[in-house]
N, C-alpha and C positions, 0 to 999 in steps of 0.2 A: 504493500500500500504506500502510497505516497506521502511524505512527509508536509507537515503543513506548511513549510513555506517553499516547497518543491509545488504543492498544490495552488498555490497561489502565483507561481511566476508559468508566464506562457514562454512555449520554448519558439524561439524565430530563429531564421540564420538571413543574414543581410546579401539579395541577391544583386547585383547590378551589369544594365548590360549598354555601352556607349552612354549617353546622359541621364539614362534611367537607372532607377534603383527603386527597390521595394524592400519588406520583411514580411517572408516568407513565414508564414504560421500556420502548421500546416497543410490543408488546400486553400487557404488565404491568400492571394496574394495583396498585403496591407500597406497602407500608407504610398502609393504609387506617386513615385513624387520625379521629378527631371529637375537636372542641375541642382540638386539640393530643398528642390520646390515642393514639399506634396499637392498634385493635385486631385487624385481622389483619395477618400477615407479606404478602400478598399474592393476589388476585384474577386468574385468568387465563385463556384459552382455549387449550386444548392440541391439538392432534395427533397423535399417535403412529404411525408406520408399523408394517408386520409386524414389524418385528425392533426396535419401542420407542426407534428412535432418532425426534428433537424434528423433525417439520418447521417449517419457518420460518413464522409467519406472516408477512406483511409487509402495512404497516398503509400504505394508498391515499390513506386522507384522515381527518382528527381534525375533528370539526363541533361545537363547544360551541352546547351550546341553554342554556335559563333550568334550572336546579336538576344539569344534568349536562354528557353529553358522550356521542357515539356517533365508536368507532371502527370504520372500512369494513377492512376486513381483506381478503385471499388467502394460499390457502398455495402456498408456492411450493416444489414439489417436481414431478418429472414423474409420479410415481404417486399425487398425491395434490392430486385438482384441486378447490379448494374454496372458495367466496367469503361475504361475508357480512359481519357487523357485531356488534361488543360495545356493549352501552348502557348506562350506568351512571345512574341518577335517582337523586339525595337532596331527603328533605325531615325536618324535624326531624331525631329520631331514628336514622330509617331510610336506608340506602342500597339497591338494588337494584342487581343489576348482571344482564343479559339477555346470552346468545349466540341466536345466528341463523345458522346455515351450513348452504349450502346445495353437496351434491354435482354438480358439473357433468357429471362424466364417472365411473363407477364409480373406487370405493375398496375397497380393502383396510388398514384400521386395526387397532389392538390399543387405542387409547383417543381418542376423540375428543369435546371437551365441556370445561365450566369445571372448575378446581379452586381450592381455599382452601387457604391455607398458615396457619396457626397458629403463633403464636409460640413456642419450646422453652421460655418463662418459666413457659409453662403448667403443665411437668411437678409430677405429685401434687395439679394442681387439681380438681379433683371434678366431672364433668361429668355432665350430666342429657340422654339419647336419647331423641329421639321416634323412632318405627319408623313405616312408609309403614302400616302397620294401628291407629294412634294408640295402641298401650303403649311404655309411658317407663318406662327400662331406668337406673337409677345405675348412677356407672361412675368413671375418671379418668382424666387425661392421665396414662400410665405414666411415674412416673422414671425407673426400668431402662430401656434402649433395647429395647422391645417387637420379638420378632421377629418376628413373625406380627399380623394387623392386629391393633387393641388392639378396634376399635370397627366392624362392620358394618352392612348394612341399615339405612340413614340416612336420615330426612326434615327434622331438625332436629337440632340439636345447642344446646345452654343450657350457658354458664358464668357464675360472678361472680368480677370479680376487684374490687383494692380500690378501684376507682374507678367499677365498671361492671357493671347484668345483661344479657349479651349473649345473645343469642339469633342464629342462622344458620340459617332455613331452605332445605331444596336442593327444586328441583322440574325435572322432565323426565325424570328416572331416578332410581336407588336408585343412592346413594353408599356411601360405605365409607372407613377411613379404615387409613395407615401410618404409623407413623412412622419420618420418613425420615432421624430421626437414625443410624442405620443407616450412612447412605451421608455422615456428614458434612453432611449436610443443618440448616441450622440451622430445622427446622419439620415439623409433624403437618403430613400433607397428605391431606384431604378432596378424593375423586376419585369419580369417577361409573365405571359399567360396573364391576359384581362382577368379580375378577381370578377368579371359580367360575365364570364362565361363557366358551364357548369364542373363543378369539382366534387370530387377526386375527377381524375378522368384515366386514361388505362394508355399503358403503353405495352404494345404486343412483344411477344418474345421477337429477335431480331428486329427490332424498332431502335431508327439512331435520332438521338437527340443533337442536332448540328448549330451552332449560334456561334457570334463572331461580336467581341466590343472593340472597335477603333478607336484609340484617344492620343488627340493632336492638341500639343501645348505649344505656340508658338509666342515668343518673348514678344511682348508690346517695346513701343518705341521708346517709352518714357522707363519701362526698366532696365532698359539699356544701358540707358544714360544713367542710371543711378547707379550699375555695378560698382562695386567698392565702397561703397557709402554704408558702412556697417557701424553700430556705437556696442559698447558694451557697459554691462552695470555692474557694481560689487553686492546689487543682491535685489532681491524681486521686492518690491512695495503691496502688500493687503489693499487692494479695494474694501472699504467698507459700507454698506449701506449703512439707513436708517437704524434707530435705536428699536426693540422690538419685545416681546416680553417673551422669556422662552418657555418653547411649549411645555405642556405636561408631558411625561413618560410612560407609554403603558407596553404593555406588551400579550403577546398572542395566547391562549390558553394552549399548554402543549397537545399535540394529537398523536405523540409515540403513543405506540403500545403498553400497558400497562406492565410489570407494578412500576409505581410511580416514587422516588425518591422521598425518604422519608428523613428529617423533615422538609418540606417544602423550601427550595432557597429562593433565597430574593436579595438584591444587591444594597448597601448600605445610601439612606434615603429613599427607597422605595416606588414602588409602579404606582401612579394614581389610578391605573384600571388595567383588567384585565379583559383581555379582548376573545370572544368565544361564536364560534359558527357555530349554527345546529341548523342541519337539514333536518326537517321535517320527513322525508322520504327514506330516511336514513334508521333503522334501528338502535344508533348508538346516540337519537339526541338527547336523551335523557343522560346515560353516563356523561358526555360532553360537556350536558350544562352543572353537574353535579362534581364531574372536576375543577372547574375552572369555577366553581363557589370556594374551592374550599382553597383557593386564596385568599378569602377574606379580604378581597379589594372589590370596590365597586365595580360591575361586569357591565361590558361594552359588548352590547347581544346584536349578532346579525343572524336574522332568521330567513334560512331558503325553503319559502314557502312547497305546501305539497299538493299539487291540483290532485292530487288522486284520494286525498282526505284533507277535507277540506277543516274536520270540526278539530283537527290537530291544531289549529293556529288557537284555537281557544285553551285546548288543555296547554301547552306549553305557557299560555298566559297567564293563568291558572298556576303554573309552577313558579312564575315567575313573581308574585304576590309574595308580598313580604322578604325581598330581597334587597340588599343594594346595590342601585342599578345608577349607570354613569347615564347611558341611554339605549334604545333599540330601535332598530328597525328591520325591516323584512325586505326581499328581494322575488321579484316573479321568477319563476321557474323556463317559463316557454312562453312564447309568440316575440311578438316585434320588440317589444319591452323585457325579454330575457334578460336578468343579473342586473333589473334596474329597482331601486326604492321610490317606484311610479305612484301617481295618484293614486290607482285602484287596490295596490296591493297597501298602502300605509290606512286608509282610510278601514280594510278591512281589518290593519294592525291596530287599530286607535279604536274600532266597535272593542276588540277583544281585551284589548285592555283597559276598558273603560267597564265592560261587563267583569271582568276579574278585580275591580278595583285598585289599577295599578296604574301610580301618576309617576310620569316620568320623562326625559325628553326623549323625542322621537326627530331622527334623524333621517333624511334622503338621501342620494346619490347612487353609487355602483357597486357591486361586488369584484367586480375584476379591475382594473386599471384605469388610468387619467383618461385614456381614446376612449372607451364609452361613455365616462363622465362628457366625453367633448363632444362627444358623437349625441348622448343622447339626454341629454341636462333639460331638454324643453317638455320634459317626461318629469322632469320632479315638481309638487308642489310648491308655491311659493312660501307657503308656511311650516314651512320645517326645522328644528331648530339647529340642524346643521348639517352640513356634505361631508361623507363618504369615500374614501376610496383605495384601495390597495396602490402597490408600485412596487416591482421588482424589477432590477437591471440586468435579468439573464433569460428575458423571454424567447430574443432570435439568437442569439449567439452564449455560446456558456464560457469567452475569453476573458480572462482576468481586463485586460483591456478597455471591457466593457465595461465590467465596473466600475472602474477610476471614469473614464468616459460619459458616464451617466452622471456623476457628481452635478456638474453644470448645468443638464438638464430637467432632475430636479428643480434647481431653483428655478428654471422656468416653469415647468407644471406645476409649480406650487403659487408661482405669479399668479397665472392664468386661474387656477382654482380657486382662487382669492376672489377674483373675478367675477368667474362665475358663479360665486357663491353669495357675491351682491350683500355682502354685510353678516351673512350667516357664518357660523365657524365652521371654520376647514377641520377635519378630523383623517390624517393620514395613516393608513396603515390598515392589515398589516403591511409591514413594510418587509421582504425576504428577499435572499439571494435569487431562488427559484421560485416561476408562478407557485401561488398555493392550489392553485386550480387550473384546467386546462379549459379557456375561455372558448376555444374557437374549435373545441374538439367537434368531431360530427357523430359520433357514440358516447353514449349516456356514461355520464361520468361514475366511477366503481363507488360501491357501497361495501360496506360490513355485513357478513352475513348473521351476524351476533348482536344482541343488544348489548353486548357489556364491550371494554376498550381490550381485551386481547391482543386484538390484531390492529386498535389504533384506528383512528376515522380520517377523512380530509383528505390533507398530504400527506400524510405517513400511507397513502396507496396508492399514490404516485411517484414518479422519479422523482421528487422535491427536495431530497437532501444534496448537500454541495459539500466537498469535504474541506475547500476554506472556508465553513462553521467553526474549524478548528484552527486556520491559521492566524497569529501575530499580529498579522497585516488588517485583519479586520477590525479590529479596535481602534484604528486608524480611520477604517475608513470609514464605522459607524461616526464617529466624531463630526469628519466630514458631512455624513450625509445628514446629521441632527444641521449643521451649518448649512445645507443648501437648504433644506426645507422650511426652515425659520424663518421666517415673512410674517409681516403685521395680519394678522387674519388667520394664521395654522394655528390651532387651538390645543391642539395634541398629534403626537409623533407614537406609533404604537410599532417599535422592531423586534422580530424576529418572535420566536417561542419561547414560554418560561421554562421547559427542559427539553432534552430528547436531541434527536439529531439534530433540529433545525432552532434549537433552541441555545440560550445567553446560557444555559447550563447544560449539564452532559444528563445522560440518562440514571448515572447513578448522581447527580446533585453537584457534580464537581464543575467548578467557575470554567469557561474559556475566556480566551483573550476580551474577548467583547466583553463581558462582564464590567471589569476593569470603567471601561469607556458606560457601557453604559450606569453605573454608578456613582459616574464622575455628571452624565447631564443630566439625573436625577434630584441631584444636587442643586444643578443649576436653575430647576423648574420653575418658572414663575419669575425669574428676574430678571432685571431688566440689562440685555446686552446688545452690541453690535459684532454681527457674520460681514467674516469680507474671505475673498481668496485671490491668489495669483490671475495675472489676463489668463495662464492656461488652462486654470480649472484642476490644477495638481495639489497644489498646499491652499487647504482651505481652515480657517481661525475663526474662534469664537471669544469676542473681548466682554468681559464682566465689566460693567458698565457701574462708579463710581458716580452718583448723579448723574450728569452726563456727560460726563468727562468720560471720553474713549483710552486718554493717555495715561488712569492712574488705574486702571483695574486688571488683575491678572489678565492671562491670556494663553488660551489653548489653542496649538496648533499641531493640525495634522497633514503629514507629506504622504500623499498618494504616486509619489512619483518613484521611476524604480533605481533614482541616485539622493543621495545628500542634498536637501536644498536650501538655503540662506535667505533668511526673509528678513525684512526690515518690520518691528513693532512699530505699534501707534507712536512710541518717544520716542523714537527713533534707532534706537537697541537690534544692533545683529542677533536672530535666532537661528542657530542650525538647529535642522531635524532630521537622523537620519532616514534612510528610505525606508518606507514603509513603516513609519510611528510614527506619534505623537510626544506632545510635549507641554505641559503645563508651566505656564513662565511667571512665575511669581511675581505680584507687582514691585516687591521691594526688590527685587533684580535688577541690577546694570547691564551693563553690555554683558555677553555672553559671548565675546569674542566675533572677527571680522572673517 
């Protein structure tokens, strides 16, 4: 098994061929950059099974030739048998990058083929569409987190930035493009196969999947003229915004398998709630709701309504009487409003607990991520006394990368949420490495066939655990992501599970890394500070706010990056932090060296 910070570092090797260079991760080919430049986030060959979860490619053999490089791929899944090669050729300007896969045995996919990741630096850049019938369409990388695709029907795509006129031709199919800031995603991602046309869809045995991305980065006049004009700095300055009060801390009701650690642990300063699913459809929502009482923290209840019994929303109300309760709400099960806290379903929430006696706040929004809060918020009432929503940053891709990556966008979805929540408090979480659910599955998500927790309800019956739960680095970057999500309007931050795999503790009760961290912003709950981080979204800090003085109150800071990096405090005080920790800088601290 892999070590925890083995589990936490992605292995690349730096490819390069005439003014191109990449890092190679995997079947990745990332960071695709000329002359030193990146211009895309990344290059890849995807597969998708019916229910959009990632199969593995796994790459047989890497052959550099003269100008590139061809990787021999399979995918290794038992429903999805499929062999082939990625080819990348640069010369000048141009890079190409070719897929070639070919079906051995029938498939059943929902996307199979390259996609481009686009950088989010992009957003409000001005982009110019060729369409497969040659009209060219202006347009832009949306700044708002675009719910719905920004850009379809794609044969090329043209932008300029200040260094570069790029142009990306796709050929073998009609692309389309998302932006998967959405999902924490830090990138527009350019995908083939219309999401308007029907899925899964089957590829027969001896079926070749053929697609081809050209990308020309030709240097603008004015970067020309600037080569050599580089400055450097003795150390990175914190952006800070506004002053903000920081959220409460709660955390998930664990859904391992039982027995359950005895005594229950909890980090010094404490959870203000404990946050608990129960499917109604589910035989184990009673044990569910009966563990996660016996925290003895006020319970933050989301209920997945059961259309197949309908008088269960009453009993479970009914259990719910005489409890202390942070707040609840329900979620529909099926139709257009699936994993939404819609009108119909809170309304039927607020008969039942008005017939069970139980006053409490009752909450809207989503059960799965920010994209259906974006997508489908004109579904929530306006009277509800707060929004909803989970976020995890390993829903397309499971690279450490990703997660340091997400950081940034965070604090956008948490802007935006703000937003959208028009004065009502944001309630985020849970917040996990891995969905706690598969949103966009197309078979009925697994059940317990037991009413008691044996075998564990939720995630624990899904692929959901990560095994950096256990690395170093995570205590870092909980840190961070408490720092991006703190916005005037987030009310509470609920991460990860109170034990178990996916949990701040082990399954026998024993602390991980995170623990630490979250203990430390347990502490900080309710007071008043200012979050700022580096322009690159790597070292992000949380300064405890002395009245409002930024310059006399501690300060935590956490480096997501994978070297040593030197930041400059609000006094003006050098902080290193080496990679992947944090660091608590006491306010009566001087310089801590240059």
């Amino acid at each position: 098994m892999d070590t925890p910070r083995d589990a936490w570092a992605d292995p690349s090797r730096r490819w390069t061929a005439g003014r191109w260079s990449a890092d190679l991760r995997d079947d990745e080919i990332a960071e695709l950059a000329i002359d030193g430049v990146v211009v895309l986030r990344s290059v890849r060959a995807v597969v998708r099974d019916a229910d959009w979860n990632t199969v593995p490619l796994a790459i047989t053999d890497v052959v550099e030739h003269a100008g590139g490089l061809t990787l021999r791929v399979r995918a290794e899944h038992p429903d999805a048998d499929l062999v082939g090669e990625v080819r990348a050729d640069a010369a000048g300007d141009t890079v190409t990058v070719a897929l070639e896969l070919r079906a051995t045995a029938p498939v059943a996919t929902n996307r199979t083929g390259l996609v481009v990741l686009h950088p989010p630096a992009l957003a409000g850049t001005a982009l110019r569409v060729t369409h497969p019938d040659g009209a060219i369409e202006a347009t832009v990388f949306p700044e708002r987190i675009s719910p719905h695709q920004p850009v379809v029907d794609i044969a090329a795509l043209s932008w300029t930035t200040p260094v570069h006129d790029i142009r990306v031709g796709f050929s073998g199919d009609v692309f389309e493009m998302e932006d998967q800031r959405n999902w924490t995603d830090a990138s527009f991602k350019t995908y083939s196969r219309p999401l308007a046309l029907p899925f899964p869809y089957r590829l027969e045995a001896g079926e070749i999947v053929r697609q081809e991305i050209a990308v020309t980065a030709a240097v603008t006049a004015s970067a020309a003229a600037a080569v050599g004009t580089t400055s450097t700095t003795d150390a990175d300055d914190l952006r800070f915004g506004e002053p903000v009060t920081m959220p409460l801390l709660a955390v998930a009701a664990s859904t391992a398998p039982d027995p359950a650690p005895h005594p229950l642990p909890a980090p010094p300063g404490g959870w203000a709630a404990t946050l608990v699913e129960i499917d109604l459809g589910a035989p184990t929502w009673r044990a569910a709701l009966a563990r996660a009482a016996a925290s003895d923290r006020p319970l933050d209840v989301r209920i997945v309504l059961s259309d197949d019994d309908p008088a269960a929303l009453a009993i479970v109300a009914a259990e719910l009487a005489g409890r202390d309760l942070a707040r609840v709400t329900a979620f529909q099960t099926r139709g257009d409003a699936r994993r939404v806290a819609d009108d119909d379903a809170l309304r039927r929430l607020r008969a039942a607990l008005r017939d069970a006696g139980v006053t409490t706040f009752v909450t809207g929004g989503v059960r799965s991520h920010f994209t259906e809060l974006n997508r489908e918020h004109h579904r929530i009432p306006t009277d509800v006394d707060g929004i909803v929503f989970s976020s995890t940053p390993l829903f397309h891709s499971l690279g450490t990368a990703q997660l340091v990556e997400s950081l940034a966008m965070q604090r956008l979805v948490a802007v935006q949420a703000v937003e959208i929540a028009a004065g009502r408090a944001v309630h985020i979480g849970p917040v996990s490495l891995r969905p706690h659910l598969n949103d966009v599955a197309t078979t009925a998500e697994p059940v317990a066939a037991r009413p008691d927790l044996a075998d564990g309800y939720g995630p624990a019956l899904l692929d959901a655990a990560d095994p950096r739960q256990d690395a170093p680095e995570l205590a870092a970057w909980t840190i961070a992501s408490a720092a991006a999500f703190s916005v005037p309007g987030v009310v509470t931050l609920s991460f990860f599970e109170e034990w178990g795999p996916r949990g701040v503790f082990g399954s026998d009760g024993t602390a991980r890394p995170a623990a630490e961290a979250i203990a430390l912003l347990s502490a900080l709950q309710e007071r008043d500070v200012a979050t700022g981080h580096t322009p690159d979204g790597r070292v992000w800090a949380i300064a405890v706010l002395d009245g409002t003085d930024i310059d006399s109150g501690d300060l935590i800071v956490a480096n997501l990056d994978h070297v040593e990096r030197v930041v400059r405090a609000p006094a003006g005080d050098l902080v290193r932090i080496p990679a992947g920790a944090w660091r608590r800088v006491q306010a009566r601290e001087t310089s801590t060296g240059a």
